[in-house]
NUBAPA-574186 format. One record per residue (C-alpha): residue in one letter; x, y, z; residue number from 1. Coordinates in nm, 3 decimals, always signed. Example, Ala and Ser with C-alpha at 12.3 -4.5 7.8 and 13.67 -1.06 7.14 Angstrom:
<atoms>
type A x +1.230 y -0.450 z +0.780 seq 1
type S x +1.367 y -0.106 z +0.714 seq 2
</atoms>
This chain:
<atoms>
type X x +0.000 y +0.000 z +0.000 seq 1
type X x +0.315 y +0.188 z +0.062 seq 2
type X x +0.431 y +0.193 z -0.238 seq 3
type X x +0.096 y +0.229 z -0.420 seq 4
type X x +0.096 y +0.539 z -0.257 seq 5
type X x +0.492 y +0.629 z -0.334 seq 6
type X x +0.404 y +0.580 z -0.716 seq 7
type X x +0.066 y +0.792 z -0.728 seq 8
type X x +0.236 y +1.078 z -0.572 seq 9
type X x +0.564 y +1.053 z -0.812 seq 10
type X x +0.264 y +1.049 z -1.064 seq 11
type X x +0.084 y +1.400 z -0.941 seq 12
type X x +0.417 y +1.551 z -0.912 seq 13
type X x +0.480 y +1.466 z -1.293 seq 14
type X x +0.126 y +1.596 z -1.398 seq 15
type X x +0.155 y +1.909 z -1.179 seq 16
type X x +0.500 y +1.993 z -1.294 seq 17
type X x +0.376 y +1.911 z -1.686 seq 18
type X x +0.067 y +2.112 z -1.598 seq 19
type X x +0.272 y +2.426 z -1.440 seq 20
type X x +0.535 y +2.405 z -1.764 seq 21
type X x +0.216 y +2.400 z -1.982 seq 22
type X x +0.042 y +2.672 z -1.855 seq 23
type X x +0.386 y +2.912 z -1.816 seq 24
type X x +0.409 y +2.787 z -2.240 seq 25
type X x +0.036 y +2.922 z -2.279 seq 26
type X x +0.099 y +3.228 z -2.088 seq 27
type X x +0.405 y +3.305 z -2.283 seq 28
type X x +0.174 y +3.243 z -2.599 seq 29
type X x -0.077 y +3.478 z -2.478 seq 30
type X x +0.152 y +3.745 z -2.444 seq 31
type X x +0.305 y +3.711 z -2.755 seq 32
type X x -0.065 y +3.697 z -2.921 seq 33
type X x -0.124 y +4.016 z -2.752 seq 34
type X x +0.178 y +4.221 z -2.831 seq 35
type X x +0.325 y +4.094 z -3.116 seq 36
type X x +0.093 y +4.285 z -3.343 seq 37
type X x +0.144 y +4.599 z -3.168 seq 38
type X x +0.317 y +4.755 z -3.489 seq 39
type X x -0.031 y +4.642 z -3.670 seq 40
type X x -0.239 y +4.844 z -3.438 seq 41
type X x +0.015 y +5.104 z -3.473 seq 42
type X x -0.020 y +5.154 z -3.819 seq 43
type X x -0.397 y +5.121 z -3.758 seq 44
type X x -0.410 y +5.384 z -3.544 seq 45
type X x -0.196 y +5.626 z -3.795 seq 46
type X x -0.447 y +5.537 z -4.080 seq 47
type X x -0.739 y +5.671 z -3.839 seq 48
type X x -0.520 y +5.968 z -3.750 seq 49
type X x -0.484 y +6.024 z -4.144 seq 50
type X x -0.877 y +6.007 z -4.238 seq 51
type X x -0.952 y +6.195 z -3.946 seq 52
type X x -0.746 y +6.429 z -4.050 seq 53
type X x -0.808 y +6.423 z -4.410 seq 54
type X x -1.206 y +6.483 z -4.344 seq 55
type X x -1.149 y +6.789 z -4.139 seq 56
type X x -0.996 y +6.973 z -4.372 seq 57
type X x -1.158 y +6.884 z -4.635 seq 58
type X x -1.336 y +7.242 z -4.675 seq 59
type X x -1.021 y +7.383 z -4.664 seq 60
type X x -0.868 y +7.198 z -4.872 seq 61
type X x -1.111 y +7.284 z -5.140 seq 62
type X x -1.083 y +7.624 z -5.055 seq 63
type X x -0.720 y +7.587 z -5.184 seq 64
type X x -0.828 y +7.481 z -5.555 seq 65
type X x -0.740 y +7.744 z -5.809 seq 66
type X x -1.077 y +7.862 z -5.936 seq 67
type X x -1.087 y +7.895 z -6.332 seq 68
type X x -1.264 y +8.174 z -6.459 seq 69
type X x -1.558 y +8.105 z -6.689 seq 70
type X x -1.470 y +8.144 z -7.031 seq 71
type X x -1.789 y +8.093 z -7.172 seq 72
type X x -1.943 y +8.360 z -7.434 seq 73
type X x -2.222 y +8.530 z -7.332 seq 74
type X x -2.491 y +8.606 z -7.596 seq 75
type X x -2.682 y +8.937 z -7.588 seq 76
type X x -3.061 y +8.898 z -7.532 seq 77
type X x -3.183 y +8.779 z -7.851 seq 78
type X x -2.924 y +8.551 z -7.935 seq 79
type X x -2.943 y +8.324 z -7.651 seq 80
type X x -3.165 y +8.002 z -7.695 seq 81
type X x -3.480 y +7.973 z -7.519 seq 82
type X x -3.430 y +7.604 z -7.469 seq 83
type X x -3.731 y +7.384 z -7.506 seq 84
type X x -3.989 y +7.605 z -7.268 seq 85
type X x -4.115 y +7.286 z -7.099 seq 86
type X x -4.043 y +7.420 z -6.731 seq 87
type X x -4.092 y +7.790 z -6.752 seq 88
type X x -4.283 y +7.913 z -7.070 seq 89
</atoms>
């Protein structure tokens, strides 16, 4: 009975020590999952920066645009077409 006992507890020391190196390997894998795409988010977090950004000033960007005159002739009075008259006769 000695014995039987002797071999069990060689046996839970095995599994516990198996057990503790497990769980220190899935720690040490949870970490890594965790951190190791830390230059992802980073980059991520840059992009959102940008669009932010890049919405803001988006009136004043446009306010930047070189306006172009308009070139187009203008008719005197008779000349011009009166189009079709469908909306406004």
């Amino acid at each position: 009975m000695d014995r039987e006992l002797k071999n069990i507890a060689a046996a839970l020391g095995e599994e516990r020590a198996s057990r503790s190196k497990d769980v220190a390997d899935l720690q040490r894998r949870l970490e890594l999952a965790e951190t190791g795409g830390l230059h992802i988010t980073f980059v991520g977090a840059i992009w959102l920066f940008v669009g932010v950004l890049l919405a803001t000033l988006a009136p004043e960007i446009l306010c930047m645009q070189v306006v172009t005159p308009n070139k187009r002739l203008k008719l005197a009075g008779g000349d011009r077409s009166k189009g079709i008259e469908v909306l406004c006769p």
